[in-house]
N, C-alpha and C positions, 0 to 999 in steps of 0.2 A: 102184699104186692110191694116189691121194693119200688125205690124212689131215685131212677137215676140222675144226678145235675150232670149237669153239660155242661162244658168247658166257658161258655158263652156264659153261664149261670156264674160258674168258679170266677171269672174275669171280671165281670159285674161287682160282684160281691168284693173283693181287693182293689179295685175301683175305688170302693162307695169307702171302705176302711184309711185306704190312703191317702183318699183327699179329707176325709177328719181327723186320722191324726200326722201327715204330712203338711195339710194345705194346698196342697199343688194340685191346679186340675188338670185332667187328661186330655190331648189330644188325639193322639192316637195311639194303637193297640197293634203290634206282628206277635202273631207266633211265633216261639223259636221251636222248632221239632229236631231238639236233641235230647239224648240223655231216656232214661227209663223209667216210664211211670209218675217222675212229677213233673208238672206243667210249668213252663217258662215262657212270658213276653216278654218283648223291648216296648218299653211305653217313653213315648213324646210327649213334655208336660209343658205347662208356663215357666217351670222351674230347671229343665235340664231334661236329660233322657236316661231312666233307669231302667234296670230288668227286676224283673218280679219274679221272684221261685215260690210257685207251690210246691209243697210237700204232699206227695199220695199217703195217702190214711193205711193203706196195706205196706207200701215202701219204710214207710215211718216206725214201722214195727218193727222193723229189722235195726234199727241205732237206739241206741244208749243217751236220752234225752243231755245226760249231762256231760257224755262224751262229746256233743255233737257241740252245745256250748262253749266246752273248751275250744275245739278247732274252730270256732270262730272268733272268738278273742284271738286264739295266736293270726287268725288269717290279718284282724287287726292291725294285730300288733307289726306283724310284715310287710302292710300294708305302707303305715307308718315310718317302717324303717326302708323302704321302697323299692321294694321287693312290688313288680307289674302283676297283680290282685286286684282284686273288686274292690271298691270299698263300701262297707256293711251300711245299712242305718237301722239305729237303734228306737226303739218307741218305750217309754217309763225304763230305758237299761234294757230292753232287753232286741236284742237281732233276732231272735225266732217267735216272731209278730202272731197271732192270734186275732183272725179276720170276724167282722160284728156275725159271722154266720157260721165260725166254728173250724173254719181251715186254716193252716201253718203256713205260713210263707215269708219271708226273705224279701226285705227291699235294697238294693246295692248299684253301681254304678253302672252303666251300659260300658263297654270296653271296647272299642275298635280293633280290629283284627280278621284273619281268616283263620279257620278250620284248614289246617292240610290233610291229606289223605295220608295214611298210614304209608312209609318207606319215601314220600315225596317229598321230604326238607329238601332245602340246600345247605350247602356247606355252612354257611354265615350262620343261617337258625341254628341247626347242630351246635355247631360252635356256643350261641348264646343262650341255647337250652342247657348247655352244661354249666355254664357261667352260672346262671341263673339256679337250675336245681342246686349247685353249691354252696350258692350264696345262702339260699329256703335251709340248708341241712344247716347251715353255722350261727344262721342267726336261731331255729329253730332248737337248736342244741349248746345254747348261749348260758346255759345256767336258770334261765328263768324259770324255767318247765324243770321245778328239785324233785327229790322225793323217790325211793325205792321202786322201779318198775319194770315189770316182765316184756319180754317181745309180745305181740299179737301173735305171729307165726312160730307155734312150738314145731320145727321140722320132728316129724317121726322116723321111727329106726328105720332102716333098710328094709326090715323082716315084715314089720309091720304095712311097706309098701307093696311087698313084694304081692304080701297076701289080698291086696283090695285090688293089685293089677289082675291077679289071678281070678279072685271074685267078676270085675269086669267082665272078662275072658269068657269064664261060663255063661255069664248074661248072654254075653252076645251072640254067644255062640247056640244056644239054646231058643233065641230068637230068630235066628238063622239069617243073621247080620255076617256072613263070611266075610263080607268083601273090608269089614272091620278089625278080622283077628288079626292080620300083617301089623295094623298099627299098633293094637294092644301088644304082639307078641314085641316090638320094638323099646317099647315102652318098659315094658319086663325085663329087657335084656342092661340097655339104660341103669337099668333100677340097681340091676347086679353089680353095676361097676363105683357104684354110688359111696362115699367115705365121708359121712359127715364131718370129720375131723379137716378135712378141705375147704369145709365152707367157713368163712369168718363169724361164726355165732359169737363170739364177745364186740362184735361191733355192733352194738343197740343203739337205738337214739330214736329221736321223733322224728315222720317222714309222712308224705304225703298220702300215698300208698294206691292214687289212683291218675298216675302222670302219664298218662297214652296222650297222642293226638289230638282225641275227642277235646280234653281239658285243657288244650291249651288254641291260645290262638296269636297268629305269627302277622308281623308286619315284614318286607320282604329282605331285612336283613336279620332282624332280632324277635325275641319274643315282646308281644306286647299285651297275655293276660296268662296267669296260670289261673284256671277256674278251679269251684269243686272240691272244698277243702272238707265235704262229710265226712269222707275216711279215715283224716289225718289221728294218728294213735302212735303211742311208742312200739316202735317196731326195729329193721332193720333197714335202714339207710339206702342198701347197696342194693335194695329189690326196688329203689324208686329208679335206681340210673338206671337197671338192668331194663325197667320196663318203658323208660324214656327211651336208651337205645335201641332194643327190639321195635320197637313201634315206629322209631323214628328214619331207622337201616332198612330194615327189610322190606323188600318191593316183591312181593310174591317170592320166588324163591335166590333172589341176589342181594344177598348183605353185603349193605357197602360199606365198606371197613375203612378208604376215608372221610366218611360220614362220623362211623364212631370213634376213630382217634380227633375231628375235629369237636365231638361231645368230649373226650375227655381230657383233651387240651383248655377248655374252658371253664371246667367242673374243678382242674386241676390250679385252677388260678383261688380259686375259694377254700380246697381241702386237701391234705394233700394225699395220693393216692400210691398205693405200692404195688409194684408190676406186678401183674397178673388178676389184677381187682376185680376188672371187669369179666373176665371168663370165668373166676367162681362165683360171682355175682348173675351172670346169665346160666349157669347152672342152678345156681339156689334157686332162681326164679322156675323154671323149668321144675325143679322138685316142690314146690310148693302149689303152681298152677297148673301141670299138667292136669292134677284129678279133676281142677274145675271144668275142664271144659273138652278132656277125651275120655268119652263114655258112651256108652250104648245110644244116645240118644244123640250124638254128634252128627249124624246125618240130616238132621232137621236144623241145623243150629243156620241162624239169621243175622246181620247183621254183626254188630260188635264182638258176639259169641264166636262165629264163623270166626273172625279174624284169629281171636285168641287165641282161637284151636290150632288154624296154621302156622300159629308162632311156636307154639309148643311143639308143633309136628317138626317142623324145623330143626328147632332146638334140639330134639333127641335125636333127628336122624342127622344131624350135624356134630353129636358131644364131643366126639373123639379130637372131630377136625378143628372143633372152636381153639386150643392149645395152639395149634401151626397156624390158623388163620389171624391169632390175636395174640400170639406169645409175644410181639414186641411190644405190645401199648401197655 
């Protein structure tokens, strides 16, 4: 018979751990119900008010223990150099803490701020989420972080897409999902036009790689946390703006395009960017995320999934016209 803890258990137990090796006692406890699968409060102490991240024991399987180390030295390190981040605390050196009862968790600063909804910035945030992811990409790609290293996202050939859109296809169609094949066949056709030689693949560098909405949070001119540096890895750059501006533009289906010239007006003040940046940058994104999240199973999708799917839907049935709609930025 297994042995389920409850969350009430989990809390207790990072409680009992941080007031021995923090000092600080607690007085109170919120949930925060964001994010998937690890548990997060805001706890009010005699000492100040921090958040607590547990790590889920199945989520945890999916990172690279000494990847995940490094992104939090660099979130440090940007912290420091004052870049609006959590700041970590460490127990014997180390930020990924080990509770007296066997669970991973994270002690770091509580952040003031709102969550906005996906396409609902204003102009001003835009504007300093570009500043701001700019600032993340320069100091982030400062030299510190040397050393020989490949992208995360190897893009595959055309041919190779071409064939898993098709795979899809038969899925769905063999489950007698119809009302599904319009999108896959969209998706395919997309696919066809596709020239990897258009996307900037010599532009690598280290990048956040999970900058939506969710991870950040806004005061009502600026940003005032980027959360959730587990994904940070060398990758490409221009899929962190692409996935700022998508999340940040799009309001179901009206991208506001002075929303994304005021991101890349700010982004522009930190790196500097060459016309047309952004449209093969929201391309690449679209060829690297469409597979995640349009497939046969997209009919059930919840939450953060749902969104990402309508981004990508977007995206394709938009590709042609991104060129006219964004050839001046």
């Amino acid at each position: 018979m297994d042995f389920v803890i409850t969350e009430e258990a989990v809390l207790n137990d990072l409680i009992n751990t941080c007031n021995c090796y923090f000092g600080f006692k607690v007085l109170d406890a919120t949930p925060i119900k964001r994010g998937w699968l690890n548990l997060k409060w805001k706890i009010t102490t005699d000492s100040g008010v921090f958040l607590i991240k547990q790590f889920n024991k199945e989520r945890y399987k999916l990172y690279h223990h000494e990847e995940l180390l490094l992104a939090f030295s660099q979130q440090m390190r940007l912290h420091s150099r004052g870049l609006p981040c959590p700041k970590l605390y460490s127990h014997e050196g180390q930020f990924l803490i080990v509770s007296e009862k066997g669970e991973l968790f994270m002690l770091m600063d509580y952040c003031k701020g709102t969550v906005i909804p996906p396409g609902k910035l204003n102009v001003h945030q835009m504007y300093d989420l570009g500043r701001v992811t700019g600032n993340m990409h320069q100091l982030l790609n400062d030299g510190t972080l040397s050393g020989k290293r490949y992208p995360e996202f190897i893009p595959p050939s055309r041919e190779e897409r071409l064939t898993h859109w098709e795979s899809v296809w038969n899925h769905v169609n063999n489950t007698g999902k119809s009302d599904l094949l319009p999108i896959l066949e969209t998706q395919y056709k997309v696919t066809e036009t596709i020239n990897l030689g258009d996307f900037k693949l010599n532009e690598t560098g280290w990048a956040h790689r999970d900058l939506w909405v969710d991870n950040l949070l806004f005061e009502e001119k600026k940003v005032s946390a980027v959360l959730d540096f587990d994904r940070m890895k060398y990758d490409y750059p221009q899929l962190d703006v692409a996935r700022a501006v998508i999340s940040g533009a799009l309001d179901e289906n009206n991208f506001n395009v002075p929303l994304v010239e005021a991101f890349i007006e700010g982004y522009s003040e930190q790196r500097f960017l060459e016309k047309g940046f952004i449209i093969s940058s929201l391309k690449m994104l679209w060829f690297m995320e469409s597979t995640w999240w349009i497939n046969s199973s997209m009919d059930q999708h919840k939450g953060p999934p749902k969104r990402f799917a309508k981004e990508m839907l977007w995206l394709a049935e938009n590709f042609k016209e991104l060129d006219s709609m964004l050839g001046d930025i």
